[in-house]
C-alpha positions in Angstrom: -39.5 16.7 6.2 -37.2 16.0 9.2 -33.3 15.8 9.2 -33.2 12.9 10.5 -36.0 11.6 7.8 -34.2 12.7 5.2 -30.9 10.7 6.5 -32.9 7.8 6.7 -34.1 8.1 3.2 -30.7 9.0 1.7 -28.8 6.1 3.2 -32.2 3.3 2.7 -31.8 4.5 -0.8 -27.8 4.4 -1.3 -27.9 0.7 0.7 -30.4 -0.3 -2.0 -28.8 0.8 -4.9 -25.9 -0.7 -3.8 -27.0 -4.2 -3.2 -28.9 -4.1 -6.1 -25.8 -3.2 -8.1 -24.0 -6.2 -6.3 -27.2 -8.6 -7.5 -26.8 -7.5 -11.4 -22.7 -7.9 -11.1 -23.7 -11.5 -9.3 -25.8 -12.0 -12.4 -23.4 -11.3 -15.4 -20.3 -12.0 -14.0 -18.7 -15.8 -13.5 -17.6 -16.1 -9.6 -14.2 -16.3 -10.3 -14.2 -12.2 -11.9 -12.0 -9.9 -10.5 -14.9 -7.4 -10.0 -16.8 -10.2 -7.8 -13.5 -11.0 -5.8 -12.8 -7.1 -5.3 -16.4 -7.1 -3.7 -15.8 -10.0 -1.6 -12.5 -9.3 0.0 -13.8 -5.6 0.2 -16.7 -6.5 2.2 -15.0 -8.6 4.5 -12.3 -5.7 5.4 -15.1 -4.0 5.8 -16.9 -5.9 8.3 -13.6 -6.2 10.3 -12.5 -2.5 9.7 -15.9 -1.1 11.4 -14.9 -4.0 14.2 -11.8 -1.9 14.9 -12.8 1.3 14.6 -16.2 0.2 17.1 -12.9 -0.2 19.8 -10.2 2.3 18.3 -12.6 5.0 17.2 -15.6 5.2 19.5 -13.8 3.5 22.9 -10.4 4.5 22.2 -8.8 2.0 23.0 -5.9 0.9 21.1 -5.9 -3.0 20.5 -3.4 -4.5 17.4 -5.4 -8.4 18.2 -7.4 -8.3 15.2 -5.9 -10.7 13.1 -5.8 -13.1 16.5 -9.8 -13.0 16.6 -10.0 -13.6 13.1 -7.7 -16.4 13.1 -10.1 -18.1 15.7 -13.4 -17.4 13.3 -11.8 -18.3 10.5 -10.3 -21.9 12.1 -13.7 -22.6 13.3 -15.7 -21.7 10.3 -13.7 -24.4 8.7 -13.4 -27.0 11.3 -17.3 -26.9 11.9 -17.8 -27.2 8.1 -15.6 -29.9 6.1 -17.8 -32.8 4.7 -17.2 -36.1 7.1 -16.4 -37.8 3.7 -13.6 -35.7 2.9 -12.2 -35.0 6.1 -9.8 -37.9 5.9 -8.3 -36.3 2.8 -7.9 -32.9 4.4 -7.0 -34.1 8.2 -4.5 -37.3 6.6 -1.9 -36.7 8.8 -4.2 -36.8 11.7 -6.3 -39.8 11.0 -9.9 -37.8 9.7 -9.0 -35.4 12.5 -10.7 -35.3 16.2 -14.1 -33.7 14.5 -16.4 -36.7 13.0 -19.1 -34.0 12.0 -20.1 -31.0 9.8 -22.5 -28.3 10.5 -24.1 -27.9 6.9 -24.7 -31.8 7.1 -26.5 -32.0 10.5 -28.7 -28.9 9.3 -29.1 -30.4 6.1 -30.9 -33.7 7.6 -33.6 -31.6 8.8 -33.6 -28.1 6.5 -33.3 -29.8 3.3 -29.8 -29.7 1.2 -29.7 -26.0 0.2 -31.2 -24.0 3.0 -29.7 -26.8 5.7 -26.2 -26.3 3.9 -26.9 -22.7 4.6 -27.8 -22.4 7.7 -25.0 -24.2 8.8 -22.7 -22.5 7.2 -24.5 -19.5 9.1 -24.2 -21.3 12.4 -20.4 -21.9 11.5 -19.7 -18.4 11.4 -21.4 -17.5 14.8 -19.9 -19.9 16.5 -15.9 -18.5 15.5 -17.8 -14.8 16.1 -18.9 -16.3 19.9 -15.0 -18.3 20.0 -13.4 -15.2 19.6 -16.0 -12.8 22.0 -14.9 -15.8 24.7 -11.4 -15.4 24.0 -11.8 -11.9 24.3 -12.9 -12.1 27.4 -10.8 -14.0 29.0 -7.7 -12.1 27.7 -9.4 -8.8 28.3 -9.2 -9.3 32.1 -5.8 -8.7 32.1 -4.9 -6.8 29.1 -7.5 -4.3 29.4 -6.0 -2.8 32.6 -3.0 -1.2 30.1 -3.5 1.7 28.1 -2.5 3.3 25.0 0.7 1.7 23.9 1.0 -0.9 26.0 -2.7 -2.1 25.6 -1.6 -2.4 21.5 1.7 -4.5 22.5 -0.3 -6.7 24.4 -3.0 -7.5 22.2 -0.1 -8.0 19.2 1.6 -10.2 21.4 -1.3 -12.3 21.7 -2.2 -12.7 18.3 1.5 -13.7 17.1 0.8 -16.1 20.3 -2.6 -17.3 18.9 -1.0 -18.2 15.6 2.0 -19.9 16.5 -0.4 -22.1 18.4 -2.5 -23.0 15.9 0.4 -24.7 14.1 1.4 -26.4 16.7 1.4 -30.5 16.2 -0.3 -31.2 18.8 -3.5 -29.2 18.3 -3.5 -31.0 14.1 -6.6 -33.0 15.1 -8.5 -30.0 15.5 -6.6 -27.6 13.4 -4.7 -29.5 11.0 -1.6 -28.4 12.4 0.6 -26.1 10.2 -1.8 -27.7 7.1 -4.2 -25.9 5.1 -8.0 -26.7 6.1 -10.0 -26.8 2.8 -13.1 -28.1 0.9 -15.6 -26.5 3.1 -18.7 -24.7 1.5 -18.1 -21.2 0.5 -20.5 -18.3 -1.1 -19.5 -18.5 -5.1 -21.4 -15.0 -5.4 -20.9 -11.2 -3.6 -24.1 -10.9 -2.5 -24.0 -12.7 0.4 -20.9 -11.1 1.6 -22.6 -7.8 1.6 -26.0 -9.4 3.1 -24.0 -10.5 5.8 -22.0 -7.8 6.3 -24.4 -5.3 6.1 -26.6 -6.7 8.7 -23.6 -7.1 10.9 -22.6 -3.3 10.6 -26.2 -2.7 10.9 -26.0 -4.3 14.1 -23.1 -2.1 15.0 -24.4 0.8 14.1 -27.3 0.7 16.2 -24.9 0.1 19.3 -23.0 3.3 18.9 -26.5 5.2 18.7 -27.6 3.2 21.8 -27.0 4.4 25.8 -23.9 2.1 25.1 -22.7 3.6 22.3 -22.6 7.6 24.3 -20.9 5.5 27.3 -18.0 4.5 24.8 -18.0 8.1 23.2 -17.4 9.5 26.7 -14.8 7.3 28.0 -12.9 8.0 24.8 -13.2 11.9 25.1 -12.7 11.6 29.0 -12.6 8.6 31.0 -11.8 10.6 34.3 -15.3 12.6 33.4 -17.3 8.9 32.3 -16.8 7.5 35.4 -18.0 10.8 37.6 -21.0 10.2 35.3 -21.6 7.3 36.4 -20.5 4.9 33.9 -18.2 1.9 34.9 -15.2 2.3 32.6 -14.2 -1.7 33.1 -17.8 -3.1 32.2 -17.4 -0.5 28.8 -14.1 -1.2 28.5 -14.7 -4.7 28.5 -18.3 -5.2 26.4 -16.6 -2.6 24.0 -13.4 -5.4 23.7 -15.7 -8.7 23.2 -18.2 -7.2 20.8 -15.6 -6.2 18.4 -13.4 -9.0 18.9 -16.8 -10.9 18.1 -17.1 -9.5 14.8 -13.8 -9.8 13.8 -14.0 -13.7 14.3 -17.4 -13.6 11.7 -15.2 -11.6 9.1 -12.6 -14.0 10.0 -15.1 -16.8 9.0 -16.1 -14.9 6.1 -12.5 -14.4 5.4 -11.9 -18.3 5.4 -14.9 -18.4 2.9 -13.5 -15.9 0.3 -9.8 -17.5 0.4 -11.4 -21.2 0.1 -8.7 -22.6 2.4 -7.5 -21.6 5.6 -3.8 -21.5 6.9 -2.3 -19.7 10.2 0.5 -17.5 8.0 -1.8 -14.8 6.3 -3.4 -13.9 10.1 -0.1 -12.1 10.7 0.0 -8.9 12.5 0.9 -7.7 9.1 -3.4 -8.1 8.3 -4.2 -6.0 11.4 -1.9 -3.5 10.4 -4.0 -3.4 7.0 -7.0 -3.0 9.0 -5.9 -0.3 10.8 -4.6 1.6 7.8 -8.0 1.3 6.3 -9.4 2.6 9.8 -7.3 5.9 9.8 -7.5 6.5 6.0 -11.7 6.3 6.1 -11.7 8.1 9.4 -11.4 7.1 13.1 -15.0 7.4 14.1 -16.5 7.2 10.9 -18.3 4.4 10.1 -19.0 5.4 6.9 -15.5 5.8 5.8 -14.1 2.4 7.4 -16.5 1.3 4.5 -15.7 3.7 1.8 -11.5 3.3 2.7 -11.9 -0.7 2.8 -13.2 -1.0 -0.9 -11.1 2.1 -2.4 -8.0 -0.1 -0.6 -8.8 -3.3 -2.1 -9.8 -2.1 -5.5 -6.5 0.0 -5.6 -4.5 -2.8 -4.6 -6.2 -5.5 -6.8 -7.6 -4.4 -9.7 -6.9 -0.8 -10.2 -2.6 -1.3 -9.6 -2.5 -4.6 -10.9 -0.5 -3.7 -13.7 1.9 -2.2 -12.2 3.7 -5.7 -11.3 3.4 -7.3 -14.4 5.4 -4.6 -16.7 2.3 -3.3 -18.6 -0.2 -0.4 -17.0 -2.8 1.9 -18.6 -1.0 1.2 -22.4 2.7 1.7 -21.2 4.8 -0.8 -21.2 8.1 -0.8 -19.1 8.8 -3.8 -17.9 12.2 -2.4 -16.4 10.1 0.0 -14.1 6.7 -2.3 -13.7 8.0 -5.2 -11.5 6.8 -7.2 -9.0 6.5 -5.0 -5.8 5.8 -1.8 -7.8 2.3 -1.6 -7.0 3.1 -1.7 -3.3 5.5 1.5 -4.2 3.1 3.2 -5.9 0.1 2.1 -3.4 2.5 3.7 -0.1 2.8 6.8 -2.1 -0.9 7.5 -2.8 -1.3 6.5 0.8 1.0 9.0 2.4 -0.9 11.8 0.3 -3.8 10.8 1.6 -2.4 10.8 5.4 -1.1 14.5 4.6 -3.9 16.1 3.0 -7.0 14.7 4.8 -5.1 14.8 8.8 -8.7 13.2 9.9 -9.0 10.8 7.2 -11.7 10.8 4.1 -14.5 10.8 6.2 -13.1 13.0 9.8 -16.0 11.6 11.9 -18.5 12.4 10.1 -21.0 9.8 8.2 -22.0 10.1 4.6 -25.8 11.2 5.6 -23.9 14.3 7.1 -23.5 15.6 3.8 -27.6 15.8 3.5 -27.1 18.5 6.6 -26.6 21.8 5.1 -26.5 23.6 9.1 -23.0 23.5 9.7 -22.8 25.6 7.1 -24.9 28.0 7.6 -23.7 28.4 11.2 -20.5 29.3 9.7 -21.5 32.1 7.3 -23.8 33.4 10.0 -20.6 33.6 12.4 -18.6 34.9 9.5 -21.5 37.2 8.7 -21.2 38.5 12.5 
């Protein structure tokens, strides 16, 4: 059998473990468990992790606008979706709000209650993933003549932009002004989140092994070389830009799903700056370890360290040393270790069917052997 068979193999069988795993959790557990909320939130970083390291990791180019895109998919997914009935409780300083309609209701009409409901809330989400690719676009034009540094301030500046502006009065029959959106339909269970996610990394991943995906990998090791190859670093630069910005606005939507209302504050640049932690500790280039860093982050951080705010952790109790914060402490720390030991992150660049290929290694011993 093949390499590349045997990769195949490995990761079918790992994917199916795992979403079988998420179905029996789904099927014991009440929604509201901290195991299922770990796996939501999880999945959803990781969705929008892989987004960034598509443009950070495989492009290089250095963008901070996450938590902008995600802001847009997020608004969207719950604009589109709020019941007409309740909209005059949620919009009630805006009259019902500009939108008279609901996506899951329309659908509904003609798909029946459950798979209409659904599907809308599936034709929610792409529309904020298509909001945010046209944003993307648009601001791309400009922005994406900087580089490095400046590229990063840019893209920041235009997600702190982005959020003021959703708070702003004026736009409250759309957006509800600086009010939260709320009673839309949301997934009570994980396995969704990782269906959908899944398929959308899927997607990804399938790009980077694409003619595309080489033509990012070059301009990122050499962009003076790429464009003597051939390839036209602004049409790259640019699809690279609006594909990931697209699926940060569908985690941004699936974001909005897992909170269960949606407010401009937590889309700070404070959320992108999670991301790109997660990027760096699973590996920049490494799909795989965006993945692997997103739900060792989030269970650290909500489960595992919980205790360490509220005075009480593995048996010991010392509430003068176990406060509120603590957990943020102790979470920095085991970060930095992380950063110093493993310089290239969990992963490096390499994905986790890598480990099935045992010829690196014996390249080495036969070059040590020489």
């Amino acid at each position: 059998m093949t390499s590349t068979k045997k990769k195949t193999i490995f990761t079918a069988a790992v994917l199916l473990i795992l979403l079988a795993a998420c179905v029996v959790v789904d099927l014991t557990l009440p929604g509201y468990h901290i195991v299922v909320t770990v796996i939501k939130k999880a999945t959803v970083y990781s969705l929008v992790a892989v987004s960034m390291n598509l443009l950070n990791g495989f492009t290089g180019l250095f963008s901070l606008g996450q938590a902008g895109f995600m802001l847009l998919g997020a608004y969207a997914y719950g604009v589109l979706t709020i019941p007409v009935a309740k909209r005059a409780s949620v919009y009630q300083y805006f009259d019902g709000g500009a939108i008279k309609f609901s996506l899951p209701e329309i659908f509904s009409g003609a798909l029946g209650d459950t798979v209409g409901t659904v599907a809308g809330m599936l034709a929610a989400l792409l529309v904020g993933g298509i909001l945010a690719a046209l944003m993307a676009y648009l601001i791309g034009l400009p922005v994406l003549r900087l580089k490095s540094d400046y590229l990063a301030i840019a893209t920041l500046g235009f997600a702190e932009i982005l959020r003021a502006f959703f708070q702003w009065n004026t736009l409250g029959p759309i957006t509800n002004g600086s009010n939260l959106l709320k009673s839309y339909p949301t997934f009570s269970h994980a396995t969704p989140y990782v269906i959908l996610a899944g398929l959308m990394i899927a997607f990804i991943v399938l790009l980077i092994n694409s003619t595309y995906g080489r033509a990012f990998k070059a301009i990122r090791d050499d962009e003076v070389a790429a464009e003597a190859m051939g390839i036209n670093l602004s049409k790259h630069k640019r699809m690279a830009f609006i594909i990931s910005s697209f699926f940060a606005g569908i985690g941004g939507g699936m974001m909005a799903m897992y909170m269960g209302t949606i407010a401009a504050a937590p889309f700070k640049s404070t959320l992108t700056y999670e991301i790109l932690l997660i990027v760096v500790i699973g590996g920049i280039g490494s799909i795989t370890g965006s993945i692997l860093a997103s739900f060792l982050y989030i269970f650290s951080s909500e489960w595992l360290l919980r205790g360490l705010d509220s005075g009480k952790f593995l048996g010991i109790s010392a509430p003068a040393i176990f406060k509120n914060g603590f957990r943020m402490v102790v979470l920095s720390v085991v970060i930095m270790c992380i950063v110093l030991f493993f310089r290239r992150g969990l992963m490096g660049d390499k994905e986790l069917p890598d480990l099935l290929d045992r010829r690196p290694k014996k390249r080495k011993k036969e070059a040590a052997g020489k």
